[in-house]
C-alpha positions in Angstrom: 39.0 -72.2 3.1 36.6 -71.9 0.4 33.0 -72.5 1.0 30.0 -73.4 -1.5 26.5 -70.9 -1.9 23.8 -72.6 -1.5 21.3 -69.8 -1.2 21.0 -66.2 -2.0 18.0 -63.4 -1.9 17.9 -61.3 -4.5 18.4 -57.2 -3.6 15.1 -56.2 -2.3 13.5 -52.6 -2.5 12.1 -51.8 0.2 13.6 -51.3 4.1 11.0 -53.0 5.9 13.2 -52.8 9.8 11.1 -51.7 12.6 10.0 -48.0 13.4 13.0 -47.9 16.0 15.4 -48.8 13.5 14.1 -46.8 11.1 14.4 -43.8 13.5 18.0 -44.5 14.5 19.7 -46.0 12.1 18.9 -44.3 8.9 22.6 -43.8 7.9 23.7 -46.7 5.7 27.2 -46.1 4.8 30.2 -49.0 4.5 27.5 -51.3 5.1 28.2 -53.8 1.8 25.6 -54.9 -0.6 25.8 -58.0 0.1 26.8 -60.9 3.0 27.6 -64.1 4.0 26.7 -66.6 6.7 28.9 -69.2 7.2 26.7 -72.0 8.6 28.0 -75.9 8.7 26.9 -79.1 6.9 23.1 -79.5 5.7 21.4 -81.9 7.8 22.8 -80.3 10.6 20.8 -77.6 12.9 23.1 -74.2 11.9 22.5 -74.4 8.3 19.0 -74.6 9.2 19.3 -71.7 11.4 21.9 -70.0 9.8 20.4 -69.7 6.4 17.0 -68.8 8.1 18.0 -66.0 10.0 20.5 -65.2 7.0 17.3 -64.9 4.5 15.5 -63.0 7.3 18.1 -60.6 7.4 18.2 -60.0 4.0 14.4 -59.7 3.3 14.1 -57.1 6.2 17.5 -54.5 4.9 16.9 -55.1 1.7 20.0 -56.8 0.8 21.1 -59.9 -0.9 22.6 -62.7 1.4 21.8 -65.9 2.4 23.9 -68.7 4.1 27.0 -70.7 3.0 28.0 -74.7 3.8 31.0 -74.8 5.9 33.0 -76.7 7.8 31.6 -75.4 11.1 32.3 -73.4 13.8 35.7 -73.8 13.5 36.5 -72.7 10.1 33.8 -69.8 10.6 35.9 -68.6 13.3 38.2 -68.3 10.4 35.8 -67.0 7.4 34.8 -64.4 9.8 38.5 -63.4 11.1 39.5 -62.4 7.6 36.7 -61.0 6.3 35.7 -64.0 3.9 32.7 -64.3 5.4 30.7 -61.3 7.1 28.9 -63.5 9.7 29.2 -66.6 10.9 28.2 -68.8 14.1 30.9 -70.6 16.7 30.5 -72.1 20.0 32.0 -70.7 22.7 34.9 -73.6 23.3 35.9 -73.4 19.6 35.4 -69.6 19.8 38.2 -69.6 22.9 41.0 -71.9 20.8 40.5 -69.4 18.3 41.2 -66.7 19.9 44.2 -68.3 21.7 45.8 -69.5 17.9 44.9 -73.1 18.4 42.1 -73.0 15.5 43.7 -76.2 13.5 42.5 -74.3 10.2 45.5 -71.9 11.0 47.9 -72.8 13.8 49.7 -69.9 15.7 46.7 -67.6 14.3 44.8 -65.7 16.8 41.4 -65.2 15.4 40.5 -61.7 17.0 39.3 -60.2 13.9 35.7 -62.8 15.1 33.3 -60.5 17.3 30.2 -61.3 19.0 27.2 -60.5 17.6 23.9 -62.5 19.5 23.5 -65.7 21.5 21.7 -68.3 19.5 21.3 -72.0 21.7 22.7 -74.6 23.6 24.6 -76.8 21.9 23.6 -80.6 23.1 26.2 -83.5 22.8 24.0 -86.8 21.9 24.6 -89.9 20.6 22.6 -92.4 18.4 22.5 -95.4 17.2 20.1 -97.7 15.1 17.7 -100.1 17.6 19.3 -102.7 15.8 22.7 -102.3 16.8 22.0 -103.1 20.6 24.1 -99.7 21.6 21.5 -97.9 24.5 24.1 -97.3 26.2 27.8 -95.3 26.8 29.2 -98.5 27.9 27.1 -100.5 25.4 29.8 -98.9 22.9 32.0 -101.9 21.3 35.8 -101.2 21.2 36.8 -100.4 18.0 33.5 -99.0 17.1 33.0 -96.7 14.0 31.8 -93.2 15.1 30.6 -90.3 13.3 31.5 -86.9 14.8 30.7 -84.6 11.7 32.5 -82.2 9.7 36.2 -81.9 10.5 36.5 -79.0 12.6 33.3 -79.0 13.8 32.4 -78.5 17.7 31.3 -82.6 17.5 34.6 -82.9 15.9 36.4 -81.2 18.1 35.4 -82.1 21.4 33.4 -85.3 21.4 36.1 -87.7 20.5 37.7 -86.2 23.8 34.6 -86.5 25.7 34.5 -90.3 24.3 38.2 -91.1 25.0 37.7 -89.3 29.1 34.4 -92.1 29.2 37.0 -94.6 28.2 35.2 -95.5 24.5 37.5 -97.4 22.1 37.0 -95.8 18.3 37.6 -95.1 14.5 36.8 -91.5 14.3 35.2 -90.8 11.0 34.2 -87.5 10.0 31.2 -85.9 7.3 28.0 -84.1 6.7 25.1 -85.0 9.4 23.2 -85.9 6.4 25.8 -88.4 5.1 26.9 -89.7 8.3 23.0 -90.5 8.9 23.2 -92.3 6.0 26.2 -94.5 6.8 24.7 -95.0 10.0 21.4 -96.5 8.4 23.2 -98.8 6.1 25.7 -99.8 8.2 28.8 -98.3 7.8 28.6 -96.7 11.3 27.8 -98.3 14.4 27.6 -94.1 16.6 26.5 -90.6 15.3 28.0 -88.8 17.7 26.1 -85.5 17.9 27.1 -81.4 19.0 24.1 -79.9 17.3 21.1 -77.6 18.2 18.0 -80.2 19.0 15.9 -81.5 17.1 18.9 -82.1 14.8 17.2 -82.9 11.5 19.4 -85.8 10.2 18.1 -87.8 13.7 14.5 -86.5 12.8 15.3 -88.0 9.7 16.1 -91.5 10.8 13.3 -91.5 13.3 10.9 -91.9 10.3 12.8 -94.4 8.1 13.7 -97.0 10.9 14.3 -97.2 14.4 16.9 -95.6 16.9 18.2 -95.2 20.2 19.2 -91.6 21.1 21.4 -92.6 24.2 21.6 -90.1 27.3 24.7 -90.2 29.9 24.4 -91.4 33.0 24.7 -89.5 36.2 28.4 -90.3 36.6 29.3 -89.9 33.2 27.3 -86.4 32.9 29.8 -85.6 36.0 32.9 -86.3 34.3 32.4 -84.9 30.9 31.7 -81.4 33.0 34.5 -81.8 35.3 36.9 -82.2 31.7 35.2 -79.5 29.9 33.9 -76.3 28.9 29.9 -77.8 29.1 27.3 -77.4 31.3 24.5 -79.7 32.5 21.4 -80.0 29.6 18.8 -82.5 29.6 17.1 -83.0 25.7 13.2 -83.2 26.2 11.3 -86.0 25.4 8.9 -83.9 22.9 12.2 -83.3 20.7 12.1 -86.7 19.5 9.6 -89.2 18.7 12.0 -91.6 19.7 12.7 -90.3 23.3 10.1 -91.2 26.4 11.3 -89.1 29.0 14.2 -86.1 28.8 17.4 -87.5 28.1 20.3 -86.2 29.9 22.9 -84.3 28.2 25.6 -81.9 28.1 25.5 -78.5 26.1 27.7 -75.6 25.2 26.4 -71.9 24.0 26.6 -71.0 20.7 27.4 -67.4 19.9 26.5 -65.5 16.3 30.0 -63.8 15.1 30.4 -60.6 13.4 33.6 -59.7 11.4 35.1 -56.8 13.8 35.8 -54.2 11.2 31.9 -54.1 9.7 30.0 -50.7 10.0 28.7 -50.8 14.2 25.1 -49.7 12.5 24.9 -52.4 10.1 25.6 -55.2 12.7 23.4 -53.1 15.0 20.4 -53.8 12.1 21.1 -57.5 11.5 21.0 -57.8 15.9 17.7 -55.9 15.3 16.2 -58.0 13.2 17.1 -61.4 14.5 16.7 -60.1 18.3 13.4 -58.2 17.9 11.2 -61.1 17.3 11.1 -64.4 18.8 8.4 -66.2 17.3 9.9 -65.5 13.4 13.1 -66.9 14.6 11.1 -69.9 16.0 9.8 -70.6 12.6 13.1 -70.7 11.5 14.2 -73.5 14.1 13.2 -74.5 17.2 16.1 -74.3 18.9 15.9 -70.6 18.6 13.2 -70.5 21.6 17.0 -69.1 23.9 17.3 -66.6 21.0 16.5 -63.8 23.7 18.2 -60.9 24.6 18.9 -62.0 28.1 21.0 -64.3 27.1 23.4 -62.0 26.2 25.6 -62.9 29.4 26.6 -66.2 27.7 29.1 -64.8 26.5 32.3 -64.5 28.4 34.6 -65.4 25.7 34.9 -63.1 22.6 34.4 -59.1 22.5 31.2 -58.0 21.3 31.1 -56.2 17.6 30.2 -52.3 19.0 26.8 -52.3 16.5 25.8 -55.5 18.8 27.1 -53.8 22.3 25.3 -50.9 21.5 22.0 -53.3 21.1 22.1 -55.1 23.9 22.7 -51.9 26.3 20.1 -50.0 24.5 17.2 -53.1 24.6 18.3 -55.3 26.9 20.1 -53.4 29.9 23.1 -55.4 29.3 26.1 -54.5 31.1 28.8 -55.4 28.9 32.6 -54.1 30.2 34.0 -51.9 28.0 37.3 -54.2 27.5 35.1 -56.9 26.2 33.8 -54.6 23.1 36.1 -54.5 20.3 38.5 -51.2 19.9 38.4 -50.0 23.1 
């Protein structure tokens, strides 16, 4: 379970939070001096996002954190349960085996130590493959094809290779780093990237500009089966996401939740919710996909209890009615 920095801030001087903040949250003790986010695999959307928001966070409490490479939302669920990491981000379907002991990190485990801190995105699934390969489509997929589903663990990981196997593909599952897998893809070693990642993901941006793709979309029937098997949702990728795509490509997508470890002060999470929650348009510039990082979509959650620091947000700024058996402790 051990995890690689790859960036840090420095301890700043100054508090720069918001007049609100500043007004009700001026007591700083047990918060630590320092935090981690665990994110996933670079090329991939949330160590993008999570080491955006992480450096935000930092610069605005004046405290020295960034984000870390992991294996995903899996093993965050994990790095956040025992306190290895502070914060972390899951989806909600690898959030829920988590929470049940099915996390394949640690079998038998129930990861209830994991709360909920702020809803992030929508998790596409997407698949691509190079123009040269033929693939455009689900059924286009040759038995025995080699597929990329990410990091072990991962959300891709963990559920596309089901969602493939229900649509009746024949596979080798092979696993790695968006960036990698991108590159395998390119020079052959693949013939699928099979995508769970926030849009635009950068390893496809990537491609787009050093040859040509096909980012395939399910079709109506298989859009219908996938959500009949699992915990997804309808989602349609526009066609501005990609330079590739011509019209919005049809999709499925799960939320993706920001996680808190449970025991950490309630006004320090209450800060870092603050800061990520209170302005849209820097968490924009961090990634796109943050344009559902709103406080109205705190009702995606109906999985994991909310940290009381981000409970205590939501109700205060966003009328949120959050049942009091869904925040941790009571």
């Amino acid at each position: 379970m051990t995890f690689t920095r790859i960036t840090a801030l420095a301890l700043t001087t100054a508090l720069t939070t918001t007049a609100v903040f500043a007004d009700a949250h001026m007591d700083r003790e047990g918060w630590p001096e320092n935090f981690t986010v665990g994110t996933a695999s670079q090329g991939g959307t949330y160590f993008a996002y999570g080491s955006g928001w992480a450096n935000l966070v930092a610069e605005e409490l004046g405290l020295s954190g960034g984000g870390e490479v992991t294996g995903g939302p899996m093993q965050n669920m994990a790095l956040v349960h025992t306190g290895e990491a502070q914060f972390g981000m899951t989806t909600m379907g690898p959030a829920a085996e988590s929470l049940q002991g099915t996390n394949p990190i640690a079998p038998g485990l129930p990861m209830t130590g994991a709360c909920a801190m702020f809803p992030m995105y929508q998790t596409p699934f997407s698949v691509t493959a190079l123009a040269s390969s033929g693939i455009a489509s689900i059924a286009d997929i040759p038995d025995g094809a080699r597929i990329g589903f990410g990091p072990a663990g991962s959300t891709s990981d963990t559920y596309f290779p089901r969602m493939m196997e229900e649509l009746g593909v024949d596979f080798e599952r092979r696993n790695g780093g968006w960036t990698d897998l991108g590159g395998q893809l390119q020079d052959g070693l693949l013939d699928v990237i099979a995508f769970a990642a926030g849009v635009p993901v950068p390893a496809v941006s990537q491609l787009e500009v050093q040859t040509d793709v096909n980012i395939i979309e399910f079709t109506e029937e298989e859009q219908a089966q996938i959500m009949a098997a699992f915990p997804v949702s309808a989602f349609d990728i526009a066609a501005n996401t990609y330079t590739t795509l011509e019209s919005d490509a049809r999709s499925v997508s799960m939320w993706n939740f920001a996680i808190a470890n449970c025991d950490l002060p309630a006004s320090f999470v209450y800060a870092v919710v603050d800061v990520v929650m209170s302005d849209n348009e820097r968490m924009m510039n961090i990634h796109r996909a943050a344009r559902t990082t709103l406080p109205e979509n705190w009702d995606k959650n109906t999985v994991m209890n909310w940290h009381p620091g981000a409970a205590q947000w939501f109700i205060e700024n966003a009328g949120a009615e959050i049942p009091a058996d869904m925040i941790y402790g009571n």
